[in-house]
C-alpha positions as CSV (number, residue, x, y, z in Angstrom):
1,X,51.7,66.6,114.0
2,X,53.5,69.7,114.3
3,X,53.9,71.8,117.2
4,X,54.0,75.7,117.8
5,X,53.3,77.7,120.2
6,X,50.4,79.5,121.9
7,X,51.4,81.8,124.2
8,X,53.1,79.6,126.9
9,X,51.2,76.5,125.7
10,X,52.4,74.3,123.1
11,X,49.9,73.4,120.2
12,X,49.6,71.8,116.9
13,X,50.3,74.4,114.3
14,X,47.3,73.7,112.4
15,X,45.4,74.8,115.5
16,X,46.7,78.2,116.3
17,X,45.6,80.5,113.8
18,X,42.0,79.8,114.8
19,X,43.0,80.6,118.2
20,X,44.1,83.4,117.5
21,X,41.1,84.5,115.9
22,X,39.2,83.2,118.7
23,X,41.1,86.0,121.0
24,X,40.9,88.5,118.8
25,X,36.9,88.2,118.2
26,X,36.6,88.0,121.8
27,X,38.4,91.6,122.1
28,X,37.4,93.4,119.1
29,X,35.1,95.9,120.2
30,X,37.3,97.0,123.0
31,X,40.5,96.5,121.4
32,X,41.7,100.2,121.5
33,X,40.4,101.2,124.3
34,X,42.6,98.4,126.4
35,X,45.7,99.3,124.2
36,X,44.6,102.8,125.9
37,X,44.9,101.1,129.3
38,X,47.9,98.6,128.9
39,X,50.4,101.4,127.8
40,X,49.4,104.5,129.4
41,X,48.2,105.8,126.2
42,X,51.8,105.1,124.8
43,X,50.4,103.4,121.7
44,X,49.6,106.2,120.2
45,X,52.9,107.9,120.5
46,X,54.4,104.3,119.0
47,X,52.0,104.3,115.9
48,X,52.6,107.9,115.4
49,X,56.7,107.2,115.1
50,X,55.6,104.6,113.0
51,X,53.7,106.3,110.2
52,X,56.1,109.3,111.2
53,X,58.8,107.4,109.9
54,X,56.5,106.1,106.9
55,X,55.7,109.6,105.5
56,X,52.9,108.4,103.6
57,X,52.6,110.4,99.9
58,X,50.0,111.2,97.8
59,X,50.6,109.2,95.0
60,X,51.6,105.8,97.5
61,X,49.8,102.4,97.7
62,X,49.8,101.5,101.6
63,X,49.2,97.9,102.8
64,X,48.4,97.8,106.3
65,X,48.5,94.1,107.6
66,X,46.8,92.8,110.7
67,X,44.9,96.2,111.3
68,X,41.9,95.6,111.9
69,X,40.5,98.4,113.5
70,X,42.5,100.8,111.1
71,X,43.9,102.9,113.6
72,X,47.3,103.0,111.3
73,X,45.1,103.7,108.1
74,X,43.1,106.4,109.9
75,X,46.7,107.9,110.9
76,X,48.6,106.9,107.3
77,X,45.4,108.9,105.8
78,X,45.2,111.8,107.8
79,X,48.7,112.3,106.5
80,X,48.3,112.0,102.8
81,X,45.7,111.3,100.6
82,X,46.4,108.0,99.4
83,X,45.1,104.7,98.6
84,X,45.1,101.8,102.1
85,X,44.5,98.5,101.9
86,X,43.1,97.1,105.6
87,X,44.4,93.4,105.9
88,X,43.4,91.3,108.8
89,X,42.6,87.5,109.1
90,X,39.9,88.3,111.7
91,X,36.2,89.6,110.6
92,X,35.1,90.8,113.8
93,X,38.0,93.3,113.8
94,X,37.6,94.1,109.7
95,X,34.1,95.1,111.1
96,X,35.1,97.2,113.7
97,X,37.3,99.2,111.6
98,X,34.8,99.5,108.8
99,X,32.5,101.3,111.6
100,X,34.6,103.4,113.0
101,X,35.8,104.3,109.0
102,X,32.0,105.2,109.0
103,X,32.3,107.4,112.1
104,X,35.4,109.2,111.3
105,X,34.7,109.3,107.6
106,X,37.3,107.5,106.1
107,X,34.7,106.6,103.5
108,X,37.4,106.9,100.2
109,X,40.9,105.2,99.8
110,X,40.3,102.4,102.7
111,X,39.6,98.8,100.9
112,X,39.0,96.0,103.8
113,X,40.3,92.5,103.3
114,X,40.2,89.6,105.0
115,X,43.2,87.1,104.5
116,X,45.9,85.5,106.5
117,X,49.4,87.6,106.7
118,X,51.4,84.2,105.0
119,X,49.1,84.5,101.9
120,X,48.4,87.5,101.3
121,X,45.1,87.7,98.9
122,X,46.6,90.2,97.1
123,X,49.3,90.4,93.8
124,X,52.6,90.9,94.1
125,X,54.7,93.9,93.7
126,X,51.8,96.3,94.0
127,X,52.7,98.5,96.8
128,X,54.7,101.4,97.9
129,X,54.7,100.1,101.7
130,X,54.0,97.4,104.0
131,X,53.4,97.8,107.9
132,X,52.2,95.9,110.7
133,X,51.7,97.2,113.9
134,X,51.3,94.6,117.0
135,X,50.3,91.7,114.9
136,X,53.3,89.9,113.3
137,X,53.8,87.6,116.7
138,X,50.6,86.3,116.5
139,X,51.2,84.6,113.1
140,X,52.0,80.8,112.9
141,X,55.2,80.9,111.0
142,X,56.6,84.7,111.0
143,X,59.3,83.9,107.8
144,X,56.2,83.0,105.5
145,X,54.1,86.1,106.7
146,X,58.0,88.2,106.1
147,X,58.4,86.7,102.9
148,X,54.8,87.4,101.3
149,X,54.7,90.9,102.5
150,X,58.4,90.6,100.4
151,X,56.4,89.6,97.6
152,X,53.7,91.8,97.4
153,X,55.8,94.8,98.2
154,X,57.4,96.8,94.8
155,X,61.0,97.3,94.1
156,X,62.2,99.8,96.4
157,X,59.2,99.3,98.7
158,X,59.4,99.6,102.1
159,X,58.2,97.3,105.1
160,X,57.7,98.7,108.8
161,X,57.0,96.3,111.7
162,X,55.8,98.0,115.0
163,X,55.8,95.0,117.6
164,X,56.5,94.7,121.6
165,X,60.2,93.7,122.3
166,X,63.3,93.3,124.7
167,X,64.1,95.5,127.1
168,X,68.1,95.8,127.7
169,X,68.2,96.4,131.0
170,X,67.6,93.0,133.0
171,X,66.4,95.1,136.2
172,X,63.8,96.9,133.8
173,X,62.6,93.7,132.5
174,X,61.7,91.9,135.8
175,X,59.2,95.3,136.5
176,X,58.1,95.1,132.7
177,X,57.3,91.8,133.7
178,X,55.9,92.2,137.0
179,X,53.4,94.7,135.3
180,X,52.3,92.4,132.3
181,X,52.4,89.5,134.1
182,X,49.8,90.7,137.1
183,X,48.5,93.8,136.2
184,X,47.5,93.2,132.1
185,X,45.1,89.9,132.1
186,X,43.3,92.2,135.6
187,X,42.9,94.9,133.1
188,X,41.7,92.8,130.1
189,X,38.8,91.0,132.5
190,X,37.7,94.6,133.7
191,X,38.0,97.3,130.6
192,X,37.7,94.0,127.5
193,X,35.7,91.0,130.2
194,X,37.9,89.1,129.0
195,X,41.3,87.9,131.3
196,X,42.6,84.8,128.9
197,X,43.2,86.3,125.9
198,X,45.4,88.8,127.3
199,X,47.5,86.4,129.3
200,X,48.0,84.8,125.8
201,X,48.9,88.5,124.8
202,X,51.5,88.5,127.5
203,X,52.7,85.7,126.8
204,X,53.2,86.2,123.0
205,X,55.0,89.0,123.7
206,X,57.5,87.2,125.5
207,X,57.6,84.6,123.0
208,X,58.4,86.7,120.3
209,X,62.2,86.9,119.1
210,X,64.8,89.6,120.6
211,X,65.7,92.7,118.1
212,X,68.6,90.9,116.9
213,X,67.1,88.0,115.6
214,X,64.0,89.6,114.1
215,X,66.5,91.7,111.9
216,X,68.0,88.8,110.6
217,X,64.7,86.9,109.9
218,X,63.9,90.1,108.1
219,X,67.2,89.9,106.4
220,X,66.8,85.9,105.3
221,X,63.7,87.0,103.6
222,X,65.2,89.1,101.2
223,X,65.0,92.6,102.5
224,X,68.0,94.9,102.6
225,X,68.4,98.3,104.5
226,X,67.2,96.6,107.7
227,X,67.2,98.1,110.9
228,X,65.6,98.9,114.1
229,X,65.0,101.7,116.3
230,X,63.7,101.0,120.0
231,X,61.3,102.9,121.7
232,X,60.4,103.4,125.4
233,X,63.9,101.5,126.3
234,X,62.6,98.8,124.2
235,X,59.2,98.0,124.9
236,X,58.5,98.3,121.8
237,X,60.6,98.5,118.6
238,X,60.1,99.6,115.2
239,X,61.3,97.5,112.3
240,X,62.5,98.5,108.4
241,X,63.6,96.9,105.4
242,X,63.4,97.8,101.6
243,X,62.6,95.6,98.8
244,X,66.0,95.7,96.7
């Protein structure tokens, strides 16, 4: 058997990706709406530097992995009328976003699919871009789900991560973590009924590497140009590489 990591627990690999699932159904409906609550409403200024720094075209092909709910197609489509691809291992949230597509009319340009982020159901080097916003540190090994979106990405394509991060400042940190620690699960029982999943949420977060070393895991998977830009002193951090 081999281990990995839930959260703070340890588990056998094989396990994880269905618990994952298992948090993610549980939260679907009201996924949003806590990300609303958890940041302040700061993950919409995050997505929107994201896609800012994507400048979808007209003429792109846009794979957006582990999005669910499409709140970065919605925002990659109000900004150019191109062609998405929705990838997400979870149904419950492919089903969410396929409603709210209905509601907001994002009826062209959006295809759904459901598939796991380290093989991709998809053919390689058909698209322009790759992002992932909040969802990479919930994979079970993060170098396969780097290297497929490498594969399935053109020449000259681009990948952008958005995920929670490091904060530099140890004094910052301890209040960060006073906050997610005791505040976030409260939240998740009251706005989403649901306290465990976002303990594991937490805890993923804390789990997941430092800047640093996500670069270079970007780097060892063949992407070049890589860098990252931190925002809100780090919570967060946004992640780019190009397909040589």
């Amino acid at each position: 058997m081999t281990n990995t990591h839930f959260g703070f627990k340890t588990v056998d690999e094989k396990e994880k990706a269905s618990l994952v699932r298992g948090v993610f159904d549980s939260v679907a409906s009201r996924y949003d709406i806590m990300n609303d609550f958890m940041s302040a409403g700061l993950h919409r200024m995050w997505k929107h530097e994201m896609v800012s720094q994507l400048a979808p075209r007209v003429s792109g092909r846009y794979l957006d992995v582990a999005g669910g709910t499409g709140d970065i197609a919605f925002r990659i489509k109000k900004r150019a009328k191109c062609h998405v691809t929705v990838c997400d291992i979870n149904a419950q949230m492919l089903g969410e976003g396929k409603r709210r597509a209905d509601d907001q009319n994002f009826i062209d340009g959006i295809e759904w699919v459901c598939g796991d982020a380290e093989k991709l159901p998809l053919p390689s080097d058909s698209f322009d871009a790759y992002t992932i916003a909040f969802g990479i540190r919930n994979v079970t090994h993060i170098g396969e789900a780097l290297k497929d979106a490498f594969r399935v990405l053109k020449s000259g394509g681009r990948f952008l991560c958005l995920e929670f991060s490091h904060i530099p400042h140890g004094g910052m940190q301890k209040l960060y973590d006073l906050y997610s620690f005791n505040v976030i699960p409260k939240l998740g029982k009251m706005v989403a009924g649901d306290a465990d999943s976002y303990q594991y949420l937490v805890e993923s977060i804390r789990r997941f590497p430092r800047q640093e070393e996500f670069a270079e895991m970007i780097r060892a998977a063949g992407f070049d140009n890589v860098q990252y830009r931190n925002l809100t002193h780090g919570v967060v951090a946004i992640h780019a590489g190009r397909k040589p």
